[in-house]
C-alpha positions in Angstrom: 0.0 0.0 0.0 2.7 2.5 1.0 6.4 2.3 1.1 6.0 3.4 4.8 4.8 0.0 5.9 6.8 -3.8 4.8 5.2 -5.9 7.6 2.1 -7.4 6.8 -1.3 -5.3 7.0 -5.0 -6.0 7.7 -7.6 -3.9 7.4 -10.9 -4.5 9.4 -14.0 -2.3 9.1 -16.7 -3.3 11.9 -20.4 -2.1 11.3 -22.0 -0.5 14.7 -25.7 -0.6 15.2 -25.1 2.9 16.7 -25.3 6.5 15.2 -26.9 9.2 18.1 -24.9 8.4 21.0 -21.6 9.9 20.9 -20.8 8.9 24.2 -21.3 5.1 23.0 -19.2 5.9 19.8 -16.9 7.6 21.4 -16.1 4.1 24.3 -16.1 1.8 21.2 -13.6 4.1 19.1 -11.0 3.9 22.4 -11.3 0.3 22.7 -10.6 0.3 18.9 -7.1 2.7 19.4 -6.6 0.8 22.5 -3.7 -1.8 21.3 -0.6 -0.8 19.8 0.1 -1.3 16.1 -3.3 -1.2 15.1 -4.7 2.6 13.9 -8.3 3.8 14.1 -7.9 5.4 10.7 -12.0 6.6 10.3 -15.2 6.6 11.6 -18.1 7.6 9.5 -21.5 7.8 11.4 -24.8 8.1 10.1 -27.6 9.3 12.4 -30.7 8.6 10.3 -29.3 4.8 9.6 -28.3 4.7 13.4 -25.3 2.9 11.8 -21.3 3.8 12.3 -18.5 2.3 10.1 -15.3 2.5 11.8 -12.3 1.7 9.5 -8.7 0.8 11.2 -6.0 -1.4 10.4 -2.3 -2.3 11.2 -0.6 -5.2 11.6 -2.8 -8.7 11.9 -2.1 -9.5 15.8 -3.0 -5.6 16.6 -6.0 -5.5 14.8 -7.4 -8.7 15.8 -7.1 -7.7 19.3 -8.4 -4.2 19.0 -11.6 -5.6 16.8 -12.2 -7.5 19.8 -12.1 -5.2 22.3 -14.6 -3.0 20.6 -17.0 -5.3 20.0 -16.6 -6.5 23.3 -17.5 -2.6 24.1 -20.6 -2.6 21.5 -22.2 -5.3 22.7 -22.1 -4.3 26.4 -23.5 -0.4 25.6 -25.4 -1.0 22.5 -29.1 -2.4 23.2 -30.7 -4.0 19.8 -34.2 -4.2 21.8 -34.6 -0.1 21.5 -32.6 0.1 17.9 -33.9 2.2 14.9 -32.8 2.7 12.1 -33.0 2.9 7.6 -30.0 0.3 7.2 -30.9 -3.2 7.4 -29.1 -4.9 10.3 -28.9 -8.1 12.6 -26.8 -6.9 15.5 -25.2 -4.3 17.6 -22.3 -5.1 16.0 -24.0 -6.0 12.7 -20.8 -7.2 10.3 -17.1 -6.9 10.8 -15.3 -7.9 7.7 -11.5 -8.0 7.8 -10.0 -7.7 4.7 -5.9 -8.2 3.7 -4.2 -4.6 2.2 -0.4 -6.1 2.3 1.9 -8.7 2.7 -1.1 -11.1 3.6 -2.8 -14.1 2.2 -6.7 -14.3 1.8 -6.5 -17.9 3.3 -4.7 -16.2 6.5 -7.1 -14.1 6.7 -9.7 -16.5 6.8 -8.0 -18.1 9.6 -8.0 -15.0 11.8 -11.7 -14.4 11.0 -12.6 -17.9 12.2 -10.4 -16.9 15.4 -12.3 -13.9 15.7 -15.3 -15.1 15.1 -14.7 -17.9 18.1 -13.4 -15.9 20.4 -16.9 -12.8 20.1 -18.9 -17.0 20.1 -17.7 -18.1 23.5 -16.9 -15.2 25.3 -19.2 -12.9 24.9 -22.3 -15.0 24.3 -22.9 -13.8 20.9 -24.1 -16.3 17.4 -21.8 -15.4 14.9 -22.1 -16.5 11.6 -19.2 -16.5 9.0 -19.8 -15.2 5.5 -17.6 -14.1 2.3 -14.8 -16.1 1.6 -14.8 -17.2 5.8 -18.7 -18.6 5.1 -19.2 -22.2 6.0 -21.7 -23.1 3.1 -22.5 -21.7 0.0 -25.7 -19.5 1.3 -23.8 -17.7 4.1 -21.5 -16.1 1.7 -24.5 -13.7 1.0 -24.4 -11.4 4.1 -28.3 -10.6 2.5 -29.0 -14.2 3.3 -27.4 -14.0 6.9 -29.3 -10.7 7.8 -32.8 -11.8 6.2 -35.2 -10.9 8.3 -33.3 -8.2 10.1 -32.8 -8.4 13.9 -36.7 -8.9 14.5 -36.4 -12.1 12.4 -33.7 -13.8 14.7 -35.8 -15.4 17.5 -38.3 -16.5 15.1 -35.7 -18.6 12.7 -32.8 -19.3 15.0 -34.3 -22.4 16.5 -34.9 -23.8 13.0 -33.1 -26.5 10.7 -29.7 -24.3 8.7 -29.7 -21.8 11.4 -27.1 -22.8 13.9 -24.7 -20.1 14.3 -21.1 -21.5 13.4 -19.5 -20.3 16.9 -21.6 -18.5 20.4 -24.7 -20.0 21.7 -28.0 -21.3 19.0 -30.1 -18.9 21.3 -31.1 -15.4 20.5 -29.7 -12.7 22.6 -32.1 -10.0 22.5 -29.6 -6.9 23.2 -26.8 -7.8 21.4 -28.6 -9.5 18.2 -26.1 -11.6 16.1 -23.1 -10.6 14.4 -21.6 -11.6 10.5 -17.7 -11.9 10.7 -15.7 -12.8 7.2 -12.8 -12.4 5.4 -13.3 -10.7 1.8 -11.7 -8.4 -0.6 -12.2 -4.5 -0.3 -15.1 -3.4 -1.0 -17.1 0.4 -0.8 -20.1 1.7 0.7 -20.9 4.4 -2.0 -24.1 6.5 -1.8 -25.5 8.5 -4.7 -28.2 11.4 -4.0 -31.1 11.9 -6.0 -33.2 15.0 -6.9 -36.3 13.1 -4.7 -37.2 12.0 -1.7 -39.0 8.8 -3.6 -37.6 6.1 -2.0 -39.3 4.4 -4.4 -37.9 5.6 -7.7 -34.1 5.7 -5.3 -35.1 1.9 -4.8 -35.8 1.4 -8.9 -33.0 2.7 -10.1 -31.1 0.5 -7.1 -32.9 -2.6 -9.6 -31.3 -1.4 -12.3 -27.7 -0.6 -11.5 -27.6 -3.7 -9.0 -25.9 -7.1 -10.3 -28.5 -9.0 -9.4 -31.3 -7.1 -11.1 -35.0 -7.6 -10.4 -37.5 -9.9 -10.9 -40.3 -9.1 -14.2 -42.9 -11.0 -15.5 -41.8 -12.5 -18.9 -44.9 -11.6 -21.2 -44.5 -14.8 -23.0 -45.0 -17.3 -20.7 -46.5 -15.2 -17.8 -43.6 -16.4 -15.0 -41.0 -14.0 -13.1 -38.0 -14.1 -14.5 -34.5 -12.5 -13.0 -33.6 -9.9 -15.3 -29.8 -8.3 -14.3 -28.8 -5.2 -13.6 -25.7 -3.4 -15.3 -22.9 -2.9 -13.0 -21.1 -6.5 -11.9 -19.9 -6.5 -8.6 -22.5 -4.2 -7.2 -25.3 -4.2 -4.8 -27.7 -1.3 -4.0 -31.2 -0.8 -2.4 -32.7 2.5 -2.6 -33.8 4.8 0.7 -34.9 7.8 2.3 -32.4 10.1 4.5 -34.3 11.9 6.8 -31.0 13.7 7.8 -30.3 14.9 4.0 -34.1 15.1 2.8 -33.4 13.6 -0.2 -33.4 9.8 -1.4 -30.2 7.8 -2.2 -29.5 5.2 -4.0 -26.7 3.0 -1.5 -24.5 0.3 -2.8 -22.0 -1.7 -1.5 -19.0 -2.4 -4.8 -17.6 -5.8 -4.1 -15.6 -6.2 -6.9 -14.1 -2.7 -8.0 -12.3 -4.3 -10.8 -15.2 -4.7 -12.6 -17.0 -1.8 -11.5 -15.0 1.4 -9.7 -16.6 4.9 -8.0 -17.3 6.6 -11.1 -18.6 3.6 -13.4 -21.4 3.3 -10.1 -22.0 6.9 -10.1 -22.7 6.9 -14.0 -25.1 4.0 -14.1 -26.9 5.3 -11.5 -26.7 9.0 -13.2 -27.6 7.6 -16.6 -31.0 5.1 -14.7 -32.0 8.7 -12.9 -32.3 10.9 -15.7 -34.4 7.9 -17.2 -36.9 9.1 -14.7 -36.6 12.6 -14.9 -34.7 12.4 -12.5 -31.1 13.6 -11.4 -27.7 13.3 -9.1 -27.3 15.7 -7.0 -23.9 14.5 -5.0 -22.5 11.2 -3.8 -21.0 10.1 -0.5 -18.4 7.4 0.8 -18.9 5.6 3.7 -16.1 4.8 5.2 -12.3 5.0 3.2 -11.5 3.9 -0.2 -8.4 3.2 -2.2 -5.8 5.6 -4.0 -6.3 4.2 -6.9 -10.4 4.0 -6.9 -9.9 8.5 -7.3 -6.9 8.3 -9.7 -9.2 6.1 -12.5 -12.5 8.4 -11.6 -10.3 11.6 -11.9 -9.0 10.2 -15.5 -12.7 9.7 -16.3 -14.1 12.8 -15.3 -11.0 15.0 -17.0 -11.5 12.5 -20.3 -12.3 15.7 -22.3 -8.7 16.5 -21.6 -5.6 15.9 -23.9 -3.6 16.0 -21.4 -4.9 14.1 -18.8 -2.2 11.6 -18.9 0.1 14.3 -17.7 -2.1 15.6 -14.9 -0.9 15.2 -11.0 -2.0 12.8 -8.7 -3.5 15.5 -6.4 -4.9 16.8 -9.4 -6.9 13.2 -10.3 -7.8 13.3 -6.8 -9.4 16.9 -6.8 -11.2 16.2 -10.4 -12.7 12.7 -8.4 -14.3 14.9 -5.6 -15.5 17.1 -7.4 -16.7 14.7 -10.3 -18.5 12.3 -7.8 -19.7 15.2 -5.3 -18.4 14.2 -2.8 -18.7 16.9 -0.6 -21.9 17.7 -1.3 -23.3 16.7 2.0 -19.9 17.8 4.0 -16.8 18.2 3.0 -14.7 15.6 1.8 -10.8 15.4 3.0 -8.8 13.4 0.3 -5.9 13.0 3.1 -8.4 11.8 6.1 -10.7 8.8 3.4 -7.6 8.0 0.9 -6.5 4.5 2.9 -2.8 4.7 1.2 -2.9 8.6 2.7 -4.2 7.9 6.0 -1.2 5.0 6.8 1.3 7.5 5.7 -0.2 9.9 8.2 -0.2 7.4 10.6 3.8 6.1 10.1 5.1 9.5 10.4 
C-alpha cells in the first residue's frame, strides 16, 4: 500500500448498530485505538441509519485484538431491543469484515476471522455466523442471506433447521442480536443522492444498477424471470435520509475491478435521468483506495488531452468534485484516501 509500511497489513471495518450516542461511539472508538500497532484510521456515522462504520488497520495480531475489544465494548453499551434505524441490520455489532491490504494471504485471513469469530462466540455469548470467503456453506457467503429478516427475524428462525450459528450460543440474545464476521476483498459503501425524496424511484434505479437485477414477469409465458442489472460486482437498495431530505441510491462495490466509484456513479446517473430524475452529490462511507480517485479523476477529466500528464492530487481533486463528494460535508482526500491515511499514521 505505502512504502512506509513492509510488515504485513490487515484492514478491518466493523459495522456499529449505533449513530446518536456519541458517548457510546466515542467508548467503542478507544477500545478500537486501545492496542498498539493497530490505527483507528475513520469513523463515518450516520444518524438517520443509526449505523457507524469505523475503518482501522495495522498489523494482523493488533487488529485482531483491537476488533475484539470494541465489539466487546458494542455489545455491552449497544441495546438492539430499543434500535432504529434505515439500514438493514442483525446486531449491535452487525458485520465486521476484515480484509488483507499487504503482505497477507486471503486464506490467513480467513483463519484470523474464524479466530475472531470464536473468540466474540464463546466469550461474549454472541451467534456469529461467518460469510464471504470465511462462510461455512455456500448460502452464508451472501451477508443478505445471513441478515434476512433483520434483527426482528432472529428469535423466530434461529431455533430452526440451517440456522445454527457457526460459533456463540444457538439462542437469541435480544440486546446484542447476532453478528456476521468474514474475510473478503475490499469493497465500498458508495451513496448517490437523487433530486427526490422517492424512496421508491431511489429503490428502482437500485434494480437497475444492482448485479442481481430484479425480478419481471416475462410476457410470453407469464412467470417471473430474473432480469440483471448493469454494473457487476455491485449491490444497491434504494432509501430515504431523513438527515439529508433527499433519497439515495446505497450500494456496496464488491468487486471494483469490474465496477469502480465513477462507473457506479454513471449507471446510477444515466437510470436517474431515465426518470426525470437527477444526481445531486454522492457520499463514501467509510475509506477507499488511492487508486479507486486516480481512475475516476481520469474519467471525469477524459475531455482533456492531457490528462495523462495531470498530477496525482490533481486526479484526486477532479474525483471529488466529479463524484460530489462533498456535497453533503466536505470531503478530506488525506483523512478517506487509505494509502494517505497509513502515511499519516507512520510518520
Amino acid at each position: 500500500m505505502t512504502k512506509a509500511h513492509s510488515e504485513p497489513l490487515l484492514e478491518c471495518i466493523p459495522n456499529f448498530s449505533e449513530g446518536v450516542n456519541m458517548a457510546i461511539l466515542q467508548k467503542i472508538a478507544d477500545s478500537l485505538s486501545s492496542v498498539d500497532g493497530a490505527s483507528l484510521l475513520h469513523m463515518d456515522v450516520g444518524s438517520s441509519a443509526n449505523r457507524t462504520v469505523m475503518t482501522l488497520a495495522g498489523t494482523p495480531v493488533a487488529v485482531l485484538e483491537a476488533t475484539y475489544r470494541g465489539i466487546e465494548t458494542a455489545v455491552s453499551l449497544i441495546n438492539m431491543e430499543k434500535h432504529q434505524g434505515v439500514h438493514p441490520r442483525m446486531g449491535a455489532v452487525d458485520v465486521c469484515p476484515l480484509v488483507p491490504l499487504q503482505g497477507i494471504s486471503m486464506e490467513e485471513v480467513k483463519g484470523l476471522a474464524m479466530k475472531l469469530g470464536k473468540r466474540v462466540g464463546e466469550t461474549l455469548g454472541v451467534p456469529v455466523f461467518l460469510y464471504e470467503e470465511s462462510a461455512s456453506s455456500p448460502s452464508r457467503k451472501s451477508l443478505a442471506f445471513i441478515r434476512k429478516g433483520e434483527y426482528e427475524g432472529i428469535a423466530a428462525r434461529m431455533g430452526t433447521p440451517g440456522w445454527k450459528p457457526d460459533f456463540g450460543p444457538h439462542t437469541f440474545n435480544p440486546t446484542a442480536g447476532q453478528i456476521a464476521i468474514g474475510a473478503r476483498e475490499l469493497m465500498l459503501a458508495y451513496n448517490v443522492n437523487l433530486s427526490t425524496p422517492d424512496a421508491r424511484l431511489a429503490h428502482e434505479v437500485a434494480q437497475e444498477v444492482r448485479e442481481s437485477g430484479k425480478k419481471v414477469v416475462d410476457p410470453a409465458s407469464g412467470k417471473k424471470k430474473q432480469v440483471p442489472g448493469t454494473c457487476k460486482g455491485l449491490k444497491a437498495i434504494g432509501w430515504y435520509m431523513e438527515e439529508y431530505g433527499l433519497a439515495q441510491v446505497s450500494t456496496n462495490i464488491t468487486r471494483l475491478a469490474q465496477t469502480n466509484l465513477h462507473q457506479a456513479y454513471q449507471a446510477i446517473s444515466d437510470a436517474a435521468e431515465r426518470r426525470g430524475l437527477a444526481v445531486t452529490g454522492s457520499e463514501l462511507i467509510g475509506m477507499a483506495p488511492l487508486h479507486s480517485f486516480l481512475e475516476a479523476g481520469k474519467y471525469f477529466l477524459q475531455p482533456s488531452v492531457e490528462v495523462d500528464k495531470h498530477t496525482e492530487a490533481e486526479l484526486v481533486k477532479a474525483a471529488v468534485e466529479g463524484l460530489g463528494l462533498s456535497t453533503l460535508s466536505p470531503f478530506l482526500a488525506e483523512e478517506r484516501i487509505i494509502e494517505y491515511k497509513l502515511k499519516q499514521q507512520s510518520t
